[in-house]
C-alpha positions as CSV (number, residue, x, y, z in Angstrom):
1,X,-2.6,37.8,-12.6
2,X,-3.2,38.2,-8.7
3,X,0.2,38.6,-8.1
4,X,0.3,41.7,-6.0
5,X,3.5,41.2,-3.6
6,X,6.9,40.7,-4.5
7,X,9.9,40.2,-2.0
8,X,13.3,40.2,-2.4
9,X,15.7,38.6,0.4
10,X,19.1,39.9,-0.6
11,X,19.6,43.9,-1.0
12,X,22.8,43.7,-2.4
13,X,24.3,44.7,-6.2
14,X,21.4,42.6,-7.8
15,X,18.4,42.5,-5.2
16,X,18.8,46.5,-4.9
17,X,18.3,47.7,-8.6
18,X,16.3,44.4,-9.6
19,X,13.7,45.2,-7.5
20,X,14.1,48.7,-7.7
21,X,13.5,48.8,-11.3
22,X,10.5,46.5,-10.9
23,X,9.1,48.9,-8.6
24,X,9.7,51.7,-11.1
25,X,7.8,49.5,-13.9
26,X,5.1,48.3,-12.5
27,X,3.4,50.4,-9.8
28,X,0.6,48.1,-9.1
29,X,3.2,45.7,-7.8
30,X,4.4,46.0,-3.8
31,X,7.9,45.4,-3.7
32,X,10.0,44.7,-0.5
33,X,13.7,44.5,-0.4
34,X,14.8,43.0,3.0
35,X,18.2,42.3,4.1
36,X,19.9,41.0,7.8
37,X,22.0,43.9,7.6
38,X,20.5,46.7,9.6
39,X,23.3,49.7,8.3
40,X,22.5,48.0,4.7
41,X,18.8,48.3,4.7
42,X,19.6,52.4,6.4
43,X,21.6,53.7,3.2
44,X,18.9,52.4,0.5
45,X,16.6,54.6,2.7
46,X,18.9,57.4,2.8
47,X,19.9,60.0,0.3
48,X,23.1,57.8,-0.1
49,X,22.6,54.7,-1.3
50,X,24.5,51.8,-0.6
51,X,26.3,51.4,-4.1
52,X,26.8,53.2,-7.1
53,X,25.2,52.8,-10.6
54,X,24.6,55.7,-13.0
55,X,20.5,56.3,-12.8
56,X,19.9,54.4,-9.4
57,X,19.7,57.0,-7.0
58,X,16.2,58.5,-9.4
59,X,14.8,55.8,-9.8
60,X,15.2,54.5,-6.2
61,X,14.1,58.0,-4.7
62,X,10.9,58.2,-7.3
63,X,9.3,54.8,-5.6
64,X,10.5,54.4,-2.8
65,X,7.9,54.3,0.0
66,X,5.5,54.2,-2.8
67,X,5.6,51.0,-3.8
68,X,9.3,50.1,-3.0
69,X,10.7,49.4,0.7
70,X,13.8,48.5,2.4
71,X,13.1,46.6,5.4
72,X,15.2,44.2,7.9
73,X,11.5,42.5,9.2
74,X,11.8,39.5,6.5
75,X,9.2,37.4,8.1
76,X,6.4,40.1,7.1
77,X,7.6,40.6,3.5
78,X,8.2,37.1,3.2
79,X,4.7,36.1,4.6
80,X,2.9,39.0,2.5
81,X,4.4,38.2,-0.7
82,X,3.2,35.9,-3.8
83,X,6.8,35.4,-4.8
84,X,10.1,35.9,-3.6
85,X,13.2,36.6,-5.0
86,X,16.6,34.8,-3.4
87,X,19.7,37.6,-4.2
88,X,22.0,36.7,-1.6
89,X,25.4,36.0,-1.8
90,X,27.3,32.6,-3.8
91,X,31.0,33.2,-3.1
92,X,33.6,30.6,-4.2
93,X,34.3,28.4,-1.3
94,X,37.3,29.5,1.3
95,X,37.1,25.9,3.0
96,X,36.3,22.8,2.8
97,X,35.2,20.2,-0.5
98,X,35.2,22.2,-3.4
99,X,37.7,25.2,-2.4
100,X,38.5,28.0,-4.7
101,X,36.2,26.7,-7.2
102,X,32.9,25.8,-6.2
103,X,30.4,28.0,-5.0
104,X,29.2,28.2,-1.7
105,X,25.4,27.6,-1.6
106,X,25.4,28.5,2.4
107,X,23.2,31.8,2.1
108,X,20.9,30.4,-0.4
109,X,20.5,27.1,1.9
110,X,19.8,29.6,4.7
111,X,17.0,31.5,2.6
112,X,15.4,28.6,1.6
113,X,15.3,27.4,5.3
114,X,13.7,30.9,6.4
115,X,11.6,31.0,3.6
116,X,9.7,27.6,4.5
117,X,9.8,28.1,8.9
118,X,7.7,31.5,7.4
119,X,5.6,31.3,5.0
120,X,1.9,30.3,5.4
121,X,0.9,30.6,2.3
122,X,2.2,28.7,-0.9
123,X,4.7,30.5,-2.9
124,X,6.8,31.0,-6.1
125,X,9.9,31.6,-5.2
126,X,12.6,32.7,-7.7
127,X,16.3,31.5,-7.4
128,X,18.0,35.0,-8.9
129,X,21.6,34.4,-7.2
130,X,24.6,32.9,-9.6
131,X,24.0,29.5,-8.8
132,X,25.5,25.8,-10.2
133,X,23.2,24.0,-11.9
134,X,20.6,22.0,-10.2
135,X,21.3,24.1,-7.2
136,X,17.0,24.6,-7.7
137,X,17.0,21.0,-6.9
138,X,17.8,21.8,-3.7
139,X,16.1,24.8,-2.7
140,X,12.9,23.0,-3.9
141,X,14.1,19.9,-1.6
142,X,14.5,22.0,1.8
143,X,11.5,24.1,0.7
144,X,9.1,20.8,0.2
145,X,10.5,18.7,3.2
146,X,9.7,21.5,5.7
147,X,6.3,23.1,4.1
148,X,3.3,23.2,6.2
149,X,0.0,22.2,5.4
150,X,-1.4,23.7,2.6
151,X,1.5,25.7,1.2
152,X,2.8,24.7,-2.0
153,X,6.1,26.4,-3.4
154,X,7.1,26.7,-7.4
155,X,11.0,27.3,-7.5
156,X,11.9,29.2,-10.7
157,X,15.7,30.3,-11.8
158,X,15.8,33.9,-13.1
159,X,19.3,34.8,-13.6
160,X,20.4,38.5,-13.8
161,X,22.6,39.6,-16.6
162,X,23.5,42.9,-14.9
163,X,27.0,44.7,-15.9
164,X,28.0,46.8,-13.3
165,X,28.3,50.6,-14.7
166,X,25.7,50.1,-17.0
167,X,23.0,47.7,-14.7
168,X,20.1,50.2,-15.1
169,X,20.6,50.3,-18.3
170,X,20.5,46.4,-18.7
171,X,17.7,46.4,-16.7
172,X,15.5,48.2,-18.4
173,X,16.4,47.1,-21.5
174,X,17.4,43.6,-21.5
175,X,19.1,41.8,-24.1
176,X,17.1,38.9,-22.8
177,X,15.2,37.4,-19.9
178,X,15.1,34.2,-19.3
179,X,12.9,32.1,-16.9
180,X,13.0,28.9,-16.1
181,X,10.5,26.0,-14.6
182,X,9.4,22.9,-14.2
183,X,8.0,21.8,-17.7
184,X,4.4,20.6,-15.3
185,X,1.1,22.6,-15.6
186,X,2.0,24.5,-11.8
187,X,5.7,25.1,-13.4
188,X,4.2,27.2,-16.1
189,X,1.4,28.9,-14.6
190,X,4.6,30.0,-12.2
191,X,6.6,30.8,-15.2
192,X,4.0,32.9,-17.0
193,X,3.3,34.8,-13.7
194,X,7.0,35.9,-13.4
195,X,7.0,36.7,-17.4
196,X,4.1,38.8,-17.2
197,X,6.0,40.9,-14.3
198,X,8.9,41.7,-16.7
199,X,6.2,42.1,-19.7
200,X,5.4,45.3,-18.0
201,X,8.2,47.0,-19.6
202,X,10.4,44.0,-21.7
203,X,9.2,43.0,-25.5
204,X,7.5,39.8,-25.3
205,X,9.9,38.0,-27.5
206,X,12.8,39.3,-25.3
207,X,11.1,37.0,-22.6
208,X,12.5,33.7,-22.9
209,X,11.4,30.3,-21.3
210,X,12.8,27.1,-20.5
211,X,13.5,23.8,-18.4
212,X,15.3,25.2,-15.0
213,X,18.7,23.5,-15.6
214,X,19.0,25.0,-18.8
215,X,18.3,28.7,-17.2
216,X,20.8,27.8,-14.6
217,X,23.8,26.7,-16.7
218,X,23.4,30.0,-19.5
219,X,24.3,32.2,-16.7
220,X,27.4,30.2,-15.9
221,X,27.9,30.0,-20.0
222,X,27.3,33.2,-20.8
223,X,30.0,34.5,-18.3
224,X,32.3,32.2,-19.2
225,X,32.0,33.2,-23.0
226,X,32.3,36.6,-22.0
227,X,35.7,36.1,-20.0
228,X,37.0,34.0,-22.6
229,X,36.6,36.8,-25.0
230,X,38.6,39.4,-22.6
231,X,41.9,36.4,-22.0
232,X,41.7,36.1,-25.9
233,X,42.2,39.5,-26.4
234,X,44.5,39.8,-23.4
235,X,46.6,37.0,-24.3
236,X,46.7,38.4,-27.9
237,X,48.5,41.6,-26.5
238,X,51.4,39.3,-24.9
239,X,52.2,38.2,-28.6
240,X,51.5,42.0,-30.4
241,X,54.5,43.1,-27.7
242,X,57.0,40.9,-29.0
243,X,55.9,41.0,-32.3
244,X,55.6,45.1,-33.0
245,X,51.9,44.9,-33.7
246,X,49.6,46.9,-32.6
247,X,46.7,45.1,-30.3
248,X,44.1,47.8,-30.9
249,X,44.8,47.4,-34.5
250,X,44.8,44.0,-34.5
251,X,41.2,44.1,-32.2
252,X,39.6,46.3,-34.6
253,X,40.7,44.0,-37.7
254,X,39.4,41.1,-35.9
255,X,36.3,42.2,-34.8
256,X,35.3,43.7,-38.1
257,X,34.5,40.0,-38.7
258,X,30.6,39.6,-38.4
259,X,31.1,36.3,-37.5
260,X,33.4,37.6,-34.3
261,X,32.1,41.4,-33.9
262,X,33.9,44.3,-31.4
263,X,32.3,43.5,-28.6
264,X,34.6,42.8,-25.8
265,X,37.6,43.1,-27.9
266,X,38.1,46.8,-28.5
267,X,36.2,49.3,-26.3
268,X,33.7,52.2,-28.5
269,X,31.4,54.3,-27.0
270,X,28.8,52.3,-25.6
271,X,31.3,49.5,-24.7
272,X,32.4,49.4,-21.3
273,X,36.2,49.7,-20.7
274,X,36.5,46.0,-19.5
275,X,36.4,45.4,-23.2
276,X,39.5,46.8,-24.1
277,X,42.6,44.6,-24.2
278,X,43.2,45.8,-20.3
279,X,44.8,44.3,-17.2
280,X,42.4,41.6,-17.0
281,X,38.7,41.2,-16.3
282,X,37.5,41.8,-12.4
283,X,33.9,42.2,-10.6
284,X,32.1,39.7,-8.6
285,X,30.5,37.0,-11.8
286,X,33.7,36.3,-14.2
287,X,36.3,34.2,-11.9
288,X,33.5,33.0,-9.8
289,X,31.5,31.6,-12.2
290,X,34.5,30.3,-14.9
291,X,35.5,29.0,-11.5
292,X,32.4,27.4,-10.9
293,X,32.0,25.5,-14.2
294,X,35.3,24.4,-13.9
295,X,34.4,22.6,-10.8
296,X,30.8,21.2,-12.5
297,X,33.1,19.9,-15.5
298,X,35.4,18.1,-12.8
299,X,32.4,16.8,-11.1
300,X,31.2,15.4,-14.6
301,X,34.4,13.9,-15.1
302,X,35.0,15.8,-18.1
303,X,39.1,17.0,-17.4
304,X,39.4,18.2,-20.8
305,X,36.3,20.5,-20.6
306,X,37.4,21.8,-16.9
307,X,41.5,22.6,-18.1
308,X,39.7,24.3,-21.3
309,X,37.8,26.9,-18.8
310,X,41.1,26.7,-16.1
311,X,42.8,28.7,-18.5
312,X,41.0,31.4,-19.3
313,X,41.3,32.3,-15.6
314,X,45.1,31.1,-15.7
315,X,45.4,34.0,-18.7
316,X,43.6,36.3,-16.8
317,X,46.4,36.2,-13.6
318,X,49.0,36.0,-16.2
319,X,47.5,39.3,-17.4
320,X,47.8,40.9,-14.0
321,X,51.4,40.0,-13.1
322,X,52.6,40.9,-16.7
323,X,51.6,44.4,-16.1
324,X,53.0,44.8,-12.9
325,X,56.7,43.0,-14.4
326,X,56.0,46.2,-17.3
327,X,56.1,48.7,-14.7
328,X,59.1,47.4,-12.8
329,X,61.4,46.8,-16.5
330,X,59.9,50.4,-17.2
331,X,61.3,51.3,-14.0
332,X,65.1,50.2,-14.0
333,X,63.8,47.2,-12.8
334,X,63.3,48.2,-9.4
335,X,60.5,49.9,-7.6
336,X,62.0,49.6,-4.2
337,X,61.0,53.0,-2.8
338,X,59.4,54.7,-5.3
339,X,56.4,56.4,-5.5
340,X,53.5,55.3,-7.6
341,X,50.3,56.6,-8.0
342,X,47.3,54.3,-9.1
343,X,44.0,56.0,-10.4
344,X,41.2,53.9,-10.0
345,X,41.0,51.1,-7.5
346,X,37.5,49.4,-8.5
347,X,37.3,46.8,-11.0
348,X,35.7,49.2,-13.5
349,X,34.3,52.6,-14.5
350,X,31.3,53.8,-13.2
351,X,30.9,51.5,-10.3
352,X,32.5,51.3,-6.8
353,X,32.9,47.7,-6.7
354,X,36.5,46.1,-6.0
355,X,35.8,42.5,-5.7
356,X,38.5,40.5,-7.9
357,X,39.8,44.4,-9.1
358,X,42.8,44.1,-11.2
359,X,44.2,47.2,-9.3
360,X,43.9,44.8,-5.8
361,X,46.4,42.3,-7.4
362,X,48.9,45.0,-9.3
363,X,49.2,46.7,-6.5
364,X,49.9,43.6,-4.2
365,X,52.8,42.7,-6.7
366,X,54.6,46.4,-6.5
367,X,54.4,46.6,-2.9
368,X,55.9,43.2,-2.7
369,X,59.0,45.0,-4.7
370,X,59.4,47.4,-2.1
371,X,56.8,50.3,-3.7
372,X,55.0,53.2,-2.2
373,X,51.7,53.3,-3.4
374,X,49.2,56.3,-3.6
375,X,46.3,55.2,-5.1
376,X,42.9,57.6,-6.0
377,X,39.3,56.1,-6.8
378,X,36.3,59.0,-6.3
379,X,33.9,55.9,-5.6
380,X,36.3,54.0,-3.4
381,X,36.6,54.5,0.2
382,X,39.5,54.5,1.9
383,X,38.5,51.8,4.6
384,X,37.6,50.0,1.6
385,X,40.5,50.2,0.0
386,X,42.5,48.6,2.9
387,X,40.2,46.2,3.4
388,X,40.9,44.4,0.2
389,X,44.8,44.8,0.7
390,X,45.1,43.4,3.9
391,X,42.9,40.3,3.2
392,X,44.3,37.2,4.3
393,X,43.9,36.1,0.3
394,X,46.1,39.1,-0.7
395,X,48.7,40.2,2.1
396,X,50.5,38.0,4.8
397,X,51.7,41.0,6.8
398,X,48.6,43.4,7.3
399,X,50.9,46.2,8.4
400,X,52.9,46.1,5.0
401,X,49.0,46.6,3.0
């Protein structure tokens, strides 16, 4: 392969360890993560790195300035590279057609856009970002209505299976990876050139291909599969409460099943703690992309298929406020006053993420009763902390958070 260039616009919680771990496993390979964010780009190339995942900071430090650099100039990587990686941002809408539910394709539209006023040379250029299905479409649109003369771009969807606390881990030893194309002689060439990237390190059979919409909608499905496997268990718990069972026994009965299995259902010890029956799933993929195909399966007109997906997220909030109306009962029934201390604040172990954190909402509910709150996390900052509590989603009076 001549591939010999790889850039990544997006050095965020996928774009950072991706491409990190690329760098790691194939030396001969240039990688450039760039990112708009000047302080962003600073930490990877300090001895502090921007986030936290166990094994990072080793890897990151044993290739970087090798053949792995942080960079704001985007118009050089993006101009030296043979293929690009998009890992920006696809929050759920705040505004407009499609609020709370659909994602908002404004960053990827904007990568697309810089991608084709730079390049001058014909790319592949990978969509990597969460994304609703035939969002390719129209990245390959933008890209092929304002390419100049002589460049020709491939638009593959790559989507990243990462868990958070453990995203080293899944990267170098992934489940799966899938990748897919256009089913044309220039879709697989571009196909096979990303597979043998990853065949570097990743068994051959773990590389799987396919037609681009079916790439884009396993991410949405496999997320949505997982989440419905955490508001099972979750809403399980409600009924082992008034019934005098016992909802780890009742997960570890269940999941003895082959058919079912433990994962998700009952936490062991390579099983994150999100699978536990728990306060409800968190992080940055599960709402956001159950949201998301609940939106597609309004779009499709299929109401039954959208209200089926609605309420796993519906179960999920239930979850939250449940164990918030537990603490209050356990507490006379009032918290006005009282001091409570809340250890951890991110939405799981071994990460110091807090987008869609459980802890966010339970603590919203309590100081809504009148509670003080103290609350610890060793990977949360403080700033951080407030930040989330006095978002306009989450507090009306910013003085109260």
């Amino acid at each position: 392969m001549s591939l010999k260039s790889i850039c990544c616009i997006g050095a965020g919680y996928v774009g950072g360890p991706t491409c990190s771990v690329i760098a790691y496993r194939c030396p001969d390979i240039k990688v450039t993560v760039v990112d708009l964010s000047v302080e962003r780009i600073t930490q990877w190339n300090s001895d502090v790195l921007p986030i936290f995942e166990p094994g990072l900071d080793d890897i990151v430090k044993s290739v970087r300035n090798k053949n792995l650099f942080f960079s704001t100039d985007i118009t050089a990587a993006i101009n030296e590279a043979d293929l690009i990686f998009i890992c920006v941002n696809t929050p759920t809408k705040s505004y407009g057609l499609g609020k709370g539910r659909a994602a908002d394709l404004k960053y990827i539209e904007s990568a697309a856009r810089m991608i084709a006023d730079v390049a001058s040379q014909s790319k592949i250029v990978v969509e990597k970002s969460t994304v609703p299905v035939k969002a390719a479409e129209s990245i390959s649109n933008i890209l092929r209505a304002n390419q100049k003369p002589g460049v020709k771009y491939q638009v593959l969807s790559n989507p990243e299976f990462l868990a958070e606390g453990t995203a080293v881990k899944d990267l170098l030893n992934p489940d799966r990876v899938l990748i897919g194309g256009e089913q044309n002689h220039d879709g697989q060439q571009a196909i096979a050139t990303l597979a043998w990237v990853y065949k570097h390190w990743v068994p051959e059979d773990n590389v799987i291909t396919m037609n681009t919409w079916s790439s884009e909608l396993s991410k949405l499905a496999a997320n949505a599969f997982l989440a419905q496997r955490i508001s099972s268990i979750n809403a399980m718990s409600a009924v082992c409460e008034y019934t005098g069972a016992d909802v780890s026994e009742v997960a570890h009965a269940v999941g003895m099943d082959s058919r079912i299995g433990n994962k998700f259902l009952k936490a062991s010890v390579d099983e994150p703690v999100i699978g536990k029956a728990s306060i409800g799933f968190g992080g940055s993929c599960f709402q956001k992309d159950v949201l998301n195909l609940v939106y597609l399966c309004e779009c499709l007109n299929l109401p039954e298929v959208a209200d089926y997906w609605q309420q796993v997220i519906n179960i999920n909030e239930y979850q939250r406020r449940r164990f918030a109306n537990r603490i209050i009962q356990c507490l006379f029934n009032t918290v006005t006053n009282k001091k409570i201390a809340i250890f951890g604040f991110s939405f799981k172990k071994d990460t110091g993420d807090t987008r869609e954190s459980a802890a966010i909402y339970v603590v919203k509910y309590l100081l809504e009763e009148g509670a003080h709150i103290r609350i610890y996390d060793p990977k949360v900052e403080t700033e951080q902390m407030f930040r989330e509590l006095t978002h306009p989603s989450i507090s009306d009076d910013p003085e109260k958070g």
